[in-house]
Structures are given as C-alpha cells and as structure tokens.
N, C-alpha and C positions, 0 to 999 in steps of 0.2 A: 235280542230284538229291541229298536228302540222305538219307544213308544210312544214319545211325539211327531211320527213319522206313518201313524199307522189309525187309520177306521179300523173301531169294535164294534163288532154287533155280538149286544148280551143280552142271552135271556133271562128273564128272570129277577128285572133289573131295580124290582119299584122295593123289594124285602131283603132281610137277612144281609146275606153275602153278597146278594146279586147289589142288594144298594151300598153296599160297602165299597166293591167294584166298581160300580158307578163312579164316586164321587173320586175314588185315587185311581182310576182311570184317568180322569181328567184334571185331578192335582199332578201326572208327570206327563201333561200334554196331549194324553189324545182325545183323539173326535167319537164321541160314544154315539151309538144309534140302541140306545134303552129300550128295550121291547118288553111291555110286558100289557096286563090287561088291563089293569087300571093305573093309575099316575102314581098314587098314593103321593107317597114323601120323595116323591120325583121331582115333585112340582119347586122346592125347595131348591134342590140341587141345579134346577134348569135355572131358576134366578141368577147364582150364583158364579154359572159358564154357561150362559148365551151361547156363546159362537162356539163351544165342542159338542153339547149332549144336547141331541133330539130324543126326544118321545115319539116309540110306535104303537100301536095300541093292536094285538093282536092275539087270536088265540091261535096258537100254533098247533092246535090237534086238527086245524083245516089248513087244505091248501091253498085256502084266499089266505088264511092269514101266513102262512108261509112266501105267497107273494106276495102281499104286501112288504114284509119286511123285506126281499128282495129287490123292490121297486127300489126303496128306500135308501137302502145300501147303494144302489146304483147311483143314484140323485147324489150321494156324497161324496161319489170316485171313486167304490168298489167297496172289497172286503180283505185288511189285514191279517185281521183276527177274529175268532168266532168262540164267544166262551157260552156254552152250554152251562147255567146258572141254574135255571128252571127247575124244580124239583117238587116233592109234596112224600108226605111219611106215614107212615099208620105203625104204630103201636099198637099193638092186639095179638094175639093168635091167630094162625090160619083159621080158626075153627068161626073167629068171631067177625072174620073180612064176610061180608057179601058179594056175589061178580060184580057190580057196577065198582064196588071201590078197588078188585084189587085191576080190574080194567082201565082204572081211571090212573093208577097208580105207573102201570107199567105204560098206559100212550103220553105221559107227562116224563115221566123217569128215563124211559130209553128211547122209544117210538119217535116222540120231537125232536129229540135228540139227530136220532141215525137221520130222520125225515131233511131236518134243514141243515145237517151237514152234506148231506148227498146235491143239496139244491144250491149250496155256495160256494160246492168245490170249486164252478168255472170260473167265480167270480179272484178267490184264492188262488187258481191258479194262474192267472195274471198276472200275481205279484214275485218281486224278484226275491221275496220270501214271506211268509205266511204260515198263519198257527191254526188249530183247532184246540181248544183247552174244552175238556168234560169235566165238569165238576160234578165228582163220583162220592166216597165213602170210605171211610174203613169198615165199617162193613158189605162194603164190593169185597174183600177179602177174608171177612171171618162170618163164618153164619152164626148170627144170633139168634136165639128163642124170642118169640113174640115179634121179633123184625124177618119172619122168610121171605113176605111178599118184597118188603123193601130190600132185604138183601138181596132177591130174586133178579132185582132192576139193576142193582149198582154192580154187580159181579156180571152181568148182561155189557153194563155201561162198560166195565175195563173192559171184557174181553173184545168189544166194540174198536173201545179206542188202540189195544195192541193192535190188534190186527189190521185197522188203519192206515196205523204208523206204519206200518211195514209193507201196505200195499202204496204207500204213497213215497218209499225210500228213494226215490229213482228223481223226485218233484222239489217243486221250493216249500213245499207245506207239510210240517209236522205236524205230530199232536201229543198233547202236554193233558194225563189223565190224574188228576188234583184230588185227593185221599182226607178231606176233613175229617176230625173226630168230632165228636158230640160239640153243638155249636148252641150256643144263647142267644136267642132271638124270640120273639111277644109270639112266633107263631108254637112255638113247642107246647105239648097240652100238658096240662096237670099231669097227669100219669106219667107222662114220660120223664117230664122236669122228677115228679115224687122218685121215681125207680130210679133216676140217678144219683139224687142227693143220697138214698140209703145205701147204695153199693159207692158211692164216694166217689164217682167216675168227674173225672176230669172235663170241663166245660171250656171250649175257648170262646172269646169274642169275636164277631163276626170281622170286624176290624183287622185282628189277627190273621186270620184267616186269609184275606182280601192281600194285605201286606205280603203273605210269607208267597200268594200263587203268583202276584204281579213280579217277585222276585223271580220264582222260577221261570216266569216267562221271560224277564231279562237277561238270564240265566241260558237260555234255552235248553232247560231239562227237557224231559220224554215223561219223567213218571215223579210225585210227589205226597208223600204220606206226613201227617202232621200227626202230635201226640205223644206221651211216652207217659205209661210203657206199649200204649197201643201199636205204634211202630215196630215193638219186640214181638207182639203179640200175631202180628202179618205173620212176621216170618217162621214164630213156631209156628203157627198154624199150620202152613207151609209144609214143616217139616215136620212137624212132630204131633198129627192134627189128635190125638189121642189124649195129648197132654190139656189142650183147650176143652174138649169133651169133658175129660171130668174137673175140671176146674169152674164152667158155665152147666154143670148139670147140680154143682152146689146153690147157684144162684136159683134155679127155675122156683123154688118156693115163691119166692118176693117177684117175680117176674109174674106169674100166675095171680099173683095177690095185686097187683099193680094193674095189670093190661086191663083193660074194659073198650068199647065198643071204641072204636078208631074216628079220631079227631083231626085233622090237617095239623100238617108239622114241618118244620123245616129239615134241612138236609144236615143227615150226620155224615 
C-alpha cells in the first residue's frame, strides 16, 4: 500500500507508538487524522506538516466521540487506513485489579477497538483498497502472570482481527494484527520498567516499532510479531504450551515481588 496516497485515522495518536506513527506517517506522505484526547506532543508534530496531520480530540468509549472522528475522516475524503493505536496496561494480579480498572482496560484495549472498526468499514470500503492495522501484543499470544487482564484484551484483539481478515476476504480491506514486545515509553510504571530490567527482557523503542508496522503495511502483510526470542517464544507456546508453563512459573517469585496496585501503562 502506498502511503502517500492514503488518509489514517489513528488512535491513540498524542503517546508512545501512536505518536511515533504519527510523525513517520507523515514523513512518507500521508494525511493523518490523530485522535486522541489530549494534544500532548501533537502540538509539535502539527507545526511541522500543516497540510497532512489534523488533531481530533475524542473519547472513543462514546459514540459522539466515535462520530466525531467519522465526521472528520469524511471532511478529508474518507478512510484508507485505520490503526487501532489506543491502548493502556496494568501490571498487577487479577487479585489486585478492581472492576472499574479491569472494565476500563478491556472498553480501551478491544471495545474501541471492534466499536470504530465496525463504524469505518463503509467508509474503507470505498476504497479500491484499504487496511485496518490492531496494534496488539505479544502477549495476545502468551499468557503472562500479573498481565491476565491485559492479556485477556490483546488475545481478544487477535482473534478480533483474524477473524476480520477472513470475513472481509471477498473486499478491498484487510487487516494487519501488529505484535509489539515490551516498548519504552514515560507512560510504563516503575513496577513494570523494575520486573523488566530484573528478568532482562528486551525493551524496543517506540520509533522501532512504528518503523518495522509502517513496513508491514507497505508490505501488505496480515500478521506481524516483533522481538526475539519473543517470536520463538509465540510459537512454542503454540505448541508446546507446557514448556512456557514451567519456564514462567520460575519467574512468578519476582513477578509477585514486583506487581503492586496497577498504574497506566503503555502497550507491550
């Protein structure tokens, strides 16, 4: 897909990945419709391309703000692409979520998700081709201790997005489900950052990240896992889910010693 040729609409757009996206969105040409709730470091990047990236300011867990962003998208000549960016984390135990967070968790993580992809299909399918990219997890594929609720969303999110894919085979719009590993960004809490540096896990830059999913989508892949040996780690799971069992039941010591009351976090 070429992507001086095409309107984004990304959630998610003002932090981490999403503003990563943002900016090499519009460093190889396209027209970005940024949505998120506040501007933040938006404001920087609109300076800089004028005439590609608009700011929408919306909460997507309503339907006013779901049409808003639609309004928006229209005003620009449609929707080529739609990257589900939007995310938020908790590190904790299920024991130490309360219902407001892990509710807040899963209508942010999947809910918006499914909600304003169902609401830009007509606009997508206008086009004589057209993406939906989810930016999910590696852990959509491996259940992690102290991440259930989070993994509860991102393994919701893939089987979201296969199933998509495959009801939309017949149309011009696909969907590209994007597998980040653990990401560096000001929003990850102490805890989480502490449990990683001790277990030694591999950290990419949200930049990275941004780079390798704008590829795939030039690319027109379907499915995209970032990491290693995390990538290894998908597919024993996969197969060989016994093997991850007791290799993460060595870890839950430091996991338990780490987790404390859940903080906002970006997307792994």
């Amino acid at each position: 897909m070429r992507l001086p040729d095409c309107v984004v609409v990304l959630t998610g757009a003002n932090g981490g990945i999403g503003l990563a996206l943002s900016e090499q969105l519009c460093g190889a040409g396209a027209r970005v419709l940024a949505v998120s709730r506040h501007l933040g470091k938006l404001a920087q990047l609109m300076n800089r391309y004028p005439r590609q990236l608009r700011w929408q300011a919306a909460d997507l867990r309503t339907r006013e703000g779901r049409a808003d962003v639609l309004a928006a998208a229209r005003a620009m000549g449609g929707v080529n692409v739609l990257v589900n960016a939007a995310g938020i984390n908790r590190f904790a135990l299920l024991e130490q979520l309360d219902e407001v967070a892990l509710d807040e968790l899963l209508d942010i993580n999947l809910k918006v998700a499914m909600h304003l992809t169902r609401a830009c299909l007509p606009l997508l399918r206008e086009q004589p081709q057209a993406l939906v990219v989810n930016v999910g997890s590696i852990y959509g594929s491996i259940g992690y201790p102290g991440y259930a609720a989070y993994c509860a969303s991102k393994f919701a999110l893939r089987g979201f997005s296969e199933a998509l894919r495959r009801e939309l085979a017949d149309t011009p719009v696909n969907v590209l489900y994007a597998a980040p590993r653990a990401t560096r960004t000001g929003m990850n809490s102490s805890a989480a950052t502490a449990l990683n540096q001790a277990l030694k896990v591999g950290v990419d830059q949200p930049e990275d990240v941004a780079r390798a999913v704008l590829a795939a989508v030039q690319a027109e892949r379907s499915e995209l896992y970032l990491g290693w040996p995390e990538k290894l780690f998908v597919r024993v799971n996969g197969m060989l889910p016994g093997v991850i069992d007791r290799a993460l039941r060595k870890q839950l010591p430091l996991i338990r010693r780490y987790s404390v009351h859940p903080g906002k976090e970006s997307n792994k």
